[in-house]
C-alpha angles and dihedrals in degrees: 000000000000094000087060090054092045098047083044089049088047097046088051098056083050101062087045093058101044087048094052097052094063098082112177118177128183133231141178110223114178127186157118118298104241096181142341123214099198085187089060099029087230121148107194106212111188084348082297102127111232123184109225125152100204104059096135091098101045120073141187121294084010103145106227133188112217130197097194125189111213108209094198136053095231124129105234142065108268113163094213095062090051133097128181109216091177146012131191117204105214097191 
């Protein structure tokens, strides 16, 4: 009786654990586009890449407006843990 409450108990702080680790945070960027590489479906805003497939209707020195999710907790500006939820097109 007691070895089924210990492996449950141990399967729960698991999944705390692993829930916990995947730390996502929100922030609004705004900015001018600076270039945009269609091979590599990179924006540049303020000469910071950005990836973002849907670039068409964007151009260059267009001001935008971001609201980016950062998949890591690490402090610095990899394109590849950030995601843009939203842009505002301010032209």
């Amino acid at each position: 009786m007691r070895k089924p409450m210990v492996i449950a108990l141990m399967i729960v702080f698991f999944l705390l654990i692993v829930g916990c680790t995947n730390q996502k945070s929100t922030f609004n960027y705004s900015g001018k586009i600076t270039n945009i590489d269609s091979e590599s479906e990179i924006i540049y805003v303020n000469e910071l890449p950005l990836y973002y497939k849907d670039f068409t209707s964007l151009k260059i020195g267009d001001e935008i407006e971001l609201v980016i999710e950062k998949k890591t907790s690490e402090d610095d500006w990899d394109p590849k843990d950030l995601n843009i939820i939203r842009i505002v097109n301010n032209n």
